[in-house]
N, C-alpha and C positions, 0 to 999 in steps of 0.2 A: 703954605700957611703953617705956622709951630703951632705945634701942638702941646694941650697944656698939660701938667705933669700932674699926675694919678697916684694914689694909692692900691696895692693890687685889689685885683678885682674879685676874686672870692674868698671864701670865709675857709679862715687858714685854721681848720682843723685842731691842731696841736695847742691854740689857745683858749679852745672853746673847753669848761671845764666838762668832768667826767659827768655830774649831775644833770650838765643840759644838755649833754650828746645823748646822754641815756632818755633824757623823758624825750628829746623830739626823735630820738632814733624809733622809741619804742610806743611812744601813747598817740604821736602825730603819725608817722609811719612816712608814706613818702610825700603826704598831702602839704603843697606852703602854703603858710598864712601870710597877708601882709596885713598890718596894721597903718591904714595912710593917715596922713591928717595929722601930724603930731607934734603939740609943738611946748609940752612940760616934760619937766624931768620924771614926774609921778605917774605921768603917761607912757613914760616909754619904759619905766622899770615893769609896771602892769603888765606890756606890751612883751617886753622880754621873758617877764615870768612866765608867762602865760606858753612860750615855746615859739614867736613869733619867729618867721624864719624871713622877714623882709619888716624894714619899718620905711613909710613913708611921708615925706617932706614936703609941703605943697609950696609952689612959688608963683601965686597966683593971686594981686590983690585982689580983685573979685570977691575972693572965697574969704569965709570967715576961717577957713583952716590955714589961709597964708602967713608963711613965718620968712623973716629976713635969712639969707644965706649965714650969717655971722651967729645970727640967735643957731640955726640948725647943725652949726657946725659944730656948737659947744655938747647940744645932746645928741650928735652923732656919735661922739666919743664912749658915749655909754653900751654903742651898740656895736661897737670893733670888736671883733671875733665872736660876735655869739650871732647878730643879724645883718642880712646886708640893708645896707642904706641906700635909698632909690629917693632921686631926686625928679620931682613932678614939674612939667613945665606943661605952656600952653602956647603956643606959637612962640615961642622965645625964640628971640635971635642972638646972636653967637656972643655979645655983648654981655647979656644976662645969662648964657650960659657958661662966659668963659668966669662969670662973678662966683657962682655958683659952685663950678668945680672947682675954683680955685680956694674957696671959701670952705666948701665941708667933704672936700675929697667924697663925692659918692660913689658908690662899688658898681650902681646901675642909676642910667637916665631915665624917665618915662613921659613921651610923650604924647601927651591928651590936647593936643588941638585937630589943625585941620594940615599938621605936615603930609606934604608927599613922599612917596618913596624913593626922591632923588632927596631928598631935607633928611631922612633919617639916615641914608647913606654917605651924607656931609657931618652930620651931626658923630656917626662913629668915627669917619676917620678922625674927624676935628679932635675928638677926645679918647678914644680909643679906648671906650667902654662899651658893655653890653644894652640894648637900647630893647626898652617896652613899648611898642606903639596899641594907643588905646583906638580901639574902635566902636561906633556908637550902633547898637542895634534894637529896631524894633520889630522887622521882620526878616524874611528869609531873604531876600534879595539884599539888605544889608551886609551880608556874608560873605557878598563877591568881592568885596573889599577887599579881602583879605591880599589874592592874587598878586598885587602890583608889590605887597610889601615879604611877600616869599621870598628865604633865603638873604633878607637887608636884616627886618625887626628879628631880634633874637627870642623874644616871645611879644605875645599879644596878651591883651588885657581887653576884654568884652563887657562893655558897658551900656548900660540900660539911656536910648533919646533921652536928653535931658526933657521934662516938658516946655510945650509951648511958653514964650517971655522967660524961661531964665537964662541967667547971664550963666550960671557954671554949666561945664561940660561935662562934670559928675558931681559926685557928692549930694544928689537930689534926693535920695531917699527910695527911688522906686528901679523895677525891675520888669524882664522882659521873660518872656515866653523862653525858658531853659531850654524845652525840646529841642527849637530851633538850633541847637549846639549838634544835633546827632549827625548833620550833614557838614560838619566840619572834619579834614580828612583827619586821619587820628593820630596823625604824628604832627602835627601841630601841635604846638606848645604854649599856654594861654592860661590867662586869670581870670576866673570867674568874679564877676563882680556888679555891682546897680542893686542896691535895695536890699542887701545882705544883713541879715539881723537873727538872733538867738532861736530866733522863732520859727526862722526858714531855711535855716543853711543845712539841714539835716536832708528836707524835701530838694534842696541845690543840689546836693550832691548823689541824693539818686536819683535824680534826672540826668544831671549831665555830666557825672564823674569829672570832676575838671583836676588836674593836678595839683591846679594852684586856686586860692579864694581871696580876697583882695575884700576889705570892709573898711567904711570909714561913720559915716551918717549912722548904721546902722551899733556903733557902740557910740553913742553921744545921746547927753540930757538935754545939752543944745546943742543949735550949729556952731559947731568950732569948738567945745567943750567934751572932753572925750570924759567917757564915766568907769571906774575902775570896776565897779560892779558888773557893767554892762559888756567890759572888755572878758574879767572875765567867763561872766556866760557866754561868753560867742563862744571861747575857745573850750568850755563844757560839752557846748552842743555840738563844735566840729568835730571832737573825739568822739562821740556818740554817733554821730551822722557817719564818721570815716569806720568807727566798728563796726556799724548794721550794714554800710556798704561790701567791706571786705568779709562777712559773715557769708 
């Protein structure tokens, strides 16, 4: 099967200027942000200013966040060499993913449906990119999940059951028991995320020191509507959250 042709895959240093290596080297530290869900240009400068170190793209009609490959690939451009661009799918098949890479060249795929870990390890070779698989958790036995996709998924992404009757597999607003993170082995590599908001990402991250924090619902006035303000107080309170933690 050809595989489809890429842009490299991480964020090449020497373009990123001296201004935003300094604030995310130094005010972020080694904590990433993603900003998912984004589909204006006002959004994703916020998203940048703010030290984002991932923007994400959702391709999922369902969602009030889904944006066409074509519209995603014009504001991906904004985020070459300062954020990597991670393309969100939900069971996609090779079809809509080969639209997709082809369309906005993204740095990372991430997949939030119900792929197994023979699909995740199709889906890298197919494109030979780094792969997020999202998993959904409400309790501890959710966790064991993990297992089958060791050493396929390049990191994970821990999200909060969507509730009962909805159609999205994130983006719902709520979140789950952080604790439940302490029995995850510690070199697993993963996004904290479900229900993430200005209000709470401080108490997220000492609970469950995640390396990475992943918010979408949680900076929006509506669904699908991302609000500058709200973006950046998130990214207020995760410098604050990341200081009292490293204190």
């Amino acid at each position: 099967m050809k595989r489809v042709a890429r842009q490299p895959l991480f964020l090449d240093s020497s373009r990123v200027s001296c201004q935003s290596r300094a604030y995310m080297d130094t005010v972020m530290d080694t904590l990433d942000i993603k900003i998912c869900g984004l589909k204006t240009p006002e959004a994703i400068a916020v998203a940048l200013g703010g030290g984002a170190s991932h923007v994400g793209f959702i391709f999922f009609p369902k969602s009030p966040r889904h944006i066409e490959p074509e519209d995603a690939a014009t504001l991906r451009e904004a985020a070459r060499g300062k954020a990597l661009a991670v393309a969100v799918t939900v069971d996609a098949d090779d079809g809509l993913l080969d639209r997709i890479v082809a369309a906005m060249r993204p740095d990372m795929l991430q997949l939030h449906g119900r792929e197994t870990a023979e699909r995740v390890a199709a889906v890298k070779a197919r494109y030979d990119l780094p792969v997020i698989k999202v998993l959904s958790v409400r309790e501890a036995a959710d966790l064991e999940a993990i297992g089958p996709y060791q050493g396929i998924a390049d990191r994970f992404l821990f999200d909060a059951k969507p509730p009962k009757g909805s159609e999205l597999p994130g983006g719902n607003g709520v979140s789950f028991d952080w604790s439940l993170l302490s029995s995850v082995p510690a070199d697993t590599d993963y996004f904290l995320s479900g229900g993430l908001n200005a209000g709470n990402i401080g108490e997220a991250l000492r609970v469950a020191a995640p390396r990475a924090i992943d918010v979408s619902s949680g900076v929006e006035s509506a669904p699908g509507t991302k609000d500058p303000a709200l973006i950046e107080a998130f990214f207020r309170a995760a410098r604050a959250g990341r200081a009292h933690r490293a204190a």
